[in-house]
C-alpha positions as CSV (number, residue, x, y, z in Angstrom):
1,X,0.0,0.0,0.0
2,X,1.3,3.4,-1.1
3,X,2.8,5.1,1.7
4,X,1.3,8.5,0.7
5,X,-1.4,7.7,1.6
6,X,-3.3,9.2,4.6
7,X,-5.0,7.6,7.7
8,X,-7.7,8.3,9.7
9,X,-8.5,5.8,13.0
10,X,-12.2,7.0,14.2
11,X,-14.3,4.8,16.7
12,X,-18.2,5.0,18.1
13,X,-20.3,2.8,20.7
14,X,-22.6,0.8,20.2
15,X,-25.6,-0.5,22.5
16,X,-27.9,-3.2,21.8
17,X,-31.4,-2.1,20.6
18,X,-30.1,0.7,18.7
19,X,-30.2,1.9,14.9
20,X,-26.9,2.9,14.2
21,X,-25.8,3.9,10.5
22,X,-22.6,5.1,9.9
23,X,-22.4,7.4,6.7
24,X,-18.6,6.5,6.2
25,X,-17.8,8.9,2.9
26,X,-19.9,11.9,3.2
27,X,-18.3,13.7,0.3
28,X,-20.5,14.0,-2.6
29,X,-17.8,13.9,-5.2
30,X,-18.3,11.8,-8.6
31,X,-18.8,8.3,-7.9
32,X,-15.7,7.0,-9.1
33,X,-13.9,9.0,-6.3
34,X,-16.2,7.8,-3.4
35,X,-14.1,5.4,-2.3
36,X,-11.5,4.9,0.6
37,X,-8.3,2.9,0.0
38,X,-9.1,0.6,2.8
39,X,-11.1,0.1,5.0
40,X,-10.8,-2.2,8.6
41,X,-13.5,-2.6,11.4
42,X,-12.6,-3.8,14.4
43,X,-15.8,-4.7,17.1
44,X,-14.2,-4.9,20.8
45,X,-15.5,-5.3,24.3
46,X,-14.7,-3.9,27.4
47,X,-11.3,-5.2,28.2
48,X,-10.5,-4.7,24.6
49,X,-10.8,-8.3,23.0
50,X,-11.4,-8.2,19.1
51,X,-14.6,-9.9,18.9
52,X,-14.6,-9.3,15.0
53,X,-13.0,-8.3,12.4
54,X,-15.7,-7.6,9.7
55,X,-14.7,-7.5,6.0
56,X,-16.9,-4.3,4.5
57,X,-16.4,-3.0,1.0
58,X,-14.0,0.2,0.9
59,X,-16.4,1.9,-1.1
60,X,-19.8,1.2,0.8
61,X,-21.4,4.4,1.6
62,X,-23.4,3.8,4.4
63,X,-22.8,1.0,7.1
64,X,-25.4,-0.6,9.4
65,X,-23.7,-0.9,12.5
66,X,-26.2,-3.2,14.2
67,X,-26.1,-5.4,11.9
68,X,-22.1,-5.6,12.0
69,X,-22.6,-6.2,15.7
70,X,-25.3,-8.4,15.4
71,X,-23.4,-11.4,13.6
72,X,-20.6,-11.2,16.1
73,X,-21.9,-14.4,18.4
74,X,-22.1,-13.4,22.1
75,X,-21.8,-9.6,21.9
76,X,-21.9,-7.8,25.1
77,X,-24.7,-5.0,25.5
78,X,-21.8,-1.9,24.3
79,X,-19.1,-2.4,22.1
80,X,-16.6,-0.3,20.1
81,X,-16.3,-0.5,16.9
82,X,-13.5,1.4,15.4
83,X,-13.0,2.4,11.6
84,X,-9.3,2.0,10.3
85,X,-9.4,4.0,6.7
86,X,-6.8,5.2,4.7
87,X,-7.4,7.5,1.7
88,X,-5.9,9.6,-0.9
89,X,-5.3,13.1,0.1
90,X,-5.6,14.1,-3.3
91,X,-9.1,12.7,-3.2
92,X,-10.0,13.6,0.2
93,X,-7.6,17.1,0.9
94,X,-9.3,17.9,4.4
95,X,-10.2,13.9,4.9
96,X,-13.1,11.4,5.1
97,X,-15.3,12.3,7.6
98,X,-17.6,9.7,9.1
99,X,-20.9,11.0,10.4
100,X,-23.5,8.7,11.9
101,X,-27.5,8.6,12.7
102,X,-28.4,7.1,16.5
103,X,-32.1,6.1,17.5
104,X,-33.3,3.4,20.0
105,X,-35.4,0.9,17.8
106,X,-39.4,1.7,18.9
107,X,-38.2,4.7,20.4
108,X,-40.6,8.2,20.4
109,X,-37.3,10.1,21.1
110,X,-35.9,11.7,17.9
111,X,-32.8,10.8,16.3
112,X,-29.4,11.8,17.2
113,X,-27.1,12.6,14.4
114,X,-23.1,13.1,15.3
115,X,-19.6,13.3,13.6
116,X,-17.7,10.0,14.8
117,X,-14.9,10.9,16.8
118,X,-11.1,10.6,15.1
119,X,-8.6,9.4,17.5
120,X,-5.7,9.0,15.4
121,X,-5.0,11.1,11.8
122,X,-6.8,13.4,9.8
123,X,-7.5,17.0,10.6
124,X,-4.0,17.5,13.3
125,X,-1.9,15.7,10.8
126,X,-3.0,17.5,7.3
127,X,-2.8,21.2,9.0
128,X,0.8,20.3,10.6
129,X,-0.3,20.7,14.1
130,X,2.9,19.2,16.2
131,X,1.9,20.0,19.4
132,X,-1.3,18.7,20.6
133,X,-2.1,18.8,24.7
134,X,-5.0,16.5,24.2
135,X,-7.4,18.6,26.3
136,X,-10.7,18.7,25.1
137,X,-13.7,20.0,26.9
138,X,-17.9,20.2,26.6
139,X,-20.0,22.5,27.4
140,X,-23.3,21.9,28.7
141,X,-26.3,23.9,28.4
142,X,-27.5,26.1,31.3
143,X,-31.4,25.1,31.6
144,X,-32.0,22.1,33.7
145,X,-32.8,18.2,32.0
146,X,-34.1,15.2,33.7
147,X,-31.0,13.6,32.6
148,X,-28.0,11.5,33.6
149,X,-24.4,12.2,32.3
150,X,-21.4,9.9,31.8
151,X,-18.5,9.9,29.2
152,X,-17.7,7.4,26.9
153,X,-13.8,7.0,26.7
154,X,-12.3,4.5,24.5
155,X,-8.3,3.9,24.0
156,X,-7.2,3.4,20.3
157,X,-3.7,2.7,22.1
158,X,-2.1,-0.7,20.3
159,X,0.1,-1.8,23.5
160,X,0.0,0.8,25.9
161,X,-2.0,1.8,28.6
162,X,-3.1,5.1,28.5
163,X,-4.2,7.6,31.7
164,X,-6.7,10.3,32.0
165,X,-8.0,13.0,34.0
166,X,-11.6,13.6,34.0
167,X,-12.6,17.1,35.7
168,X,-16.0,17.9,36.0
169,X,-17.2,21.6,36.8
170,X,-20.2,22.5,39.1
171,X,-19.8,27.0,39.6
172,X,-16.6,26.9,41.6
173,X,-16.5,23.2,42.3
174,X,-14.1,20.8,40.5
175,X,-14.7,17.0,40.8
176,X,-12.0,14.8,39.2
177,X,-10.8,11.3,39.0
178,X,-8.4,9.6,36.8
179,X,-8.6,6.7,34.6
180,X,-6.6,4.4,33.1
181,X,-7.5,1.6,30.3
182,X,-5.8,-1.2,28.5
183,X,-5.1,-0.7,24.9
184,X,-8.7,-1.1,22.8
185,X,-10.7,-1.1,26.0
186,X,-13.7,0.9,26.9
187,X,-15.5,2.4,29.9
188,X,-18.3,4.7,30.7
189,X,-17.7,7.3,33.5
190,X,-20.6,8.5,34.7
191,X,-21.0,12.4,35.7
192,X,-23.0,14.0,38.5
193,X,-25.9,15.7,37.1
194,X,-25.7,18.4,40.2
195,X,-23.2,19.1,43.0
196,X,-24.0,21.1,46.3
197,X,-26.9,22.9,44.2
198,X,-24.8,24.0,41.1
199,X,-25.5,21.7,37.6
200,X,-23.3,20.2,35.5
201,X,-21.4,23.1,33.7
202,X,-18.4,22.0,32.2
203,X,-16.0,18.7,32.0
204,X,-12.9,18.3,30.7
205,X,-10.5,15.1,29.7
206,X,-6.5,15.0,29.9
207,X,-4.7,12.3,28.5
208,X,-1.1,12.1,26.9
209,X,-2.8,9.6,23.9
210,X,-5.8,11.0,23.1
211,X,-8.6,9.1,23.8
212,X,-12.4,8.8,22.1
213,X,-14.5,10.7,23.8
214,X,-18.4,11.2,23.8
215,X,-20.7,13.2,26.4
216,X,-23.9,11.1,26.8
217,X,-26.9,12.0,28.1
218,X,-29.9,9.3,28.8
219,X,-33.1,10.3,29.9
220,X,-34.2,10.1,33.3
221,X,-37.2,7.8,32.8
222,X,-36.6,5.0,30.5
223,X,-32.6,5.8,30.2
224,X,-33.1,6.5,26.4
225,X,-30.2,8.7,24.6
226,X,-30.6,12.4,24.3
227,X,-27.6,13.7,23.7
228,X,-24.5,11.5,21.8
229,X,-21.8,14.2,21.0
230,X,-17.5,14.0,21.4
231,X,-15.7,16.5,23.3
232,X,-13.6,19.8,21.7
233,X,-10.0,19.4,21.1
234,X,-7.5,22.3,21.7
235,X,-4.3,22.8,20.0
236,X,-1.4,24.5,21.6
């Protein structure tokens, strides 16, 4: 494979019971330049087994997550499932972004639609960014919710460990804790909804490898997804 090629390493979550498309090439270019080079999907639990390894045609448009998940015999309820691509720059100058639509099968809540968070590649690599402090943050809106928090964190890491900070802001209150996960494995963090009167205002990751990162929000009653979004990356 032709070493001028670039790479972008993006993962998502999935939970039983959900619709999950992925909408791998979003440009609308001519047909014949729809396609990525390659193309690997990688399903992992928790710890960060492989559970599958999926062959999918480079050149599919849209993929049904569920259904990738569903032939994988014994599945946990959450998995990764992380997109390997490489493309040509000259075909894809900013890069391939992967956007997805979320909904709980049977579910009256509407649809969540997201960009899939990049861990490795694309965007810091094609605008020569060199020094990247792997802080991102999210900011949540002001007006109350009946809804429970958490972070999704997922480490793209091949054989190291990697550690993170997770600071959550509530007015002048800062709760942390720090986590650290195997290469490929995955956890969800939950996040205080209040503390001592004050909401949820801000949270913030640290890592030295940078992590995959979505807020989630699940309703209150029925725990169904409202909000699926990653975190905000800031360069030095």
């Amino acid at each position: 494979m032709s070493s001028n090629l670039g790479a972008l390493l993006s993962a998502t979550f999935y939970e039983r019971g959900d619709e999950h498309l992925v909408e791998v090439i979003h440009q609308r270019d001519a047909a014949r330049y729809r396609r990525l080079a390659s193309l690997d999907i990688g399903v992992w639990d928790e710890a960060g087994t492989r559970l599958a390894a999926p062959a999918v045609d480079a050149g599919r448009e849209i993929l049904d997550v569920e259904a990738l998940v569903a032939a994988v015999p014994g599945a946990p309820a959450r998995v990764m499932v992380t997109f390997d691509a490489r493309y040509d720059p000259a075909i894809f100058p900013y890069r391939p972004h992967h956007y997805a639509y979320l909904h709980r099968r049977g579910s009256p809540a509407p649809a969540l639609y997201y960009a899939v968070n990049a861990g490795l590649g694309g965007v810091p690599d094609r605008i020569g960014a060199t020094a990247i402090n792997n802080f991102e943050t999210y900011v949540f809106r002001r007006r109350p919710l009946a809804e429970r928090y958490s972070l999704l964190l997922g480490c793209l890491s091949r054989w190291a460990p990697v550690e993170a900070t997770i600071t959550a802001h509530y007015g002048e209150a800062r709760l942390a804790r720090e986590v650290r996960l195997a290469p490929r494995a995955h956890v969800e963090v939950p996040l205080a909804a209040e503390h001592e009167g004050h909401r949820l205002a801000r949270v913030e990751l640290k890592a030295l490898f940078r992590l995959v990162a979505y807020v989630v929000g699940r309703a209150e009653a029925g725990g169904e997804l409202v909000l699926f979004d990653h975190l905000f990356t800031y360069f030095k």
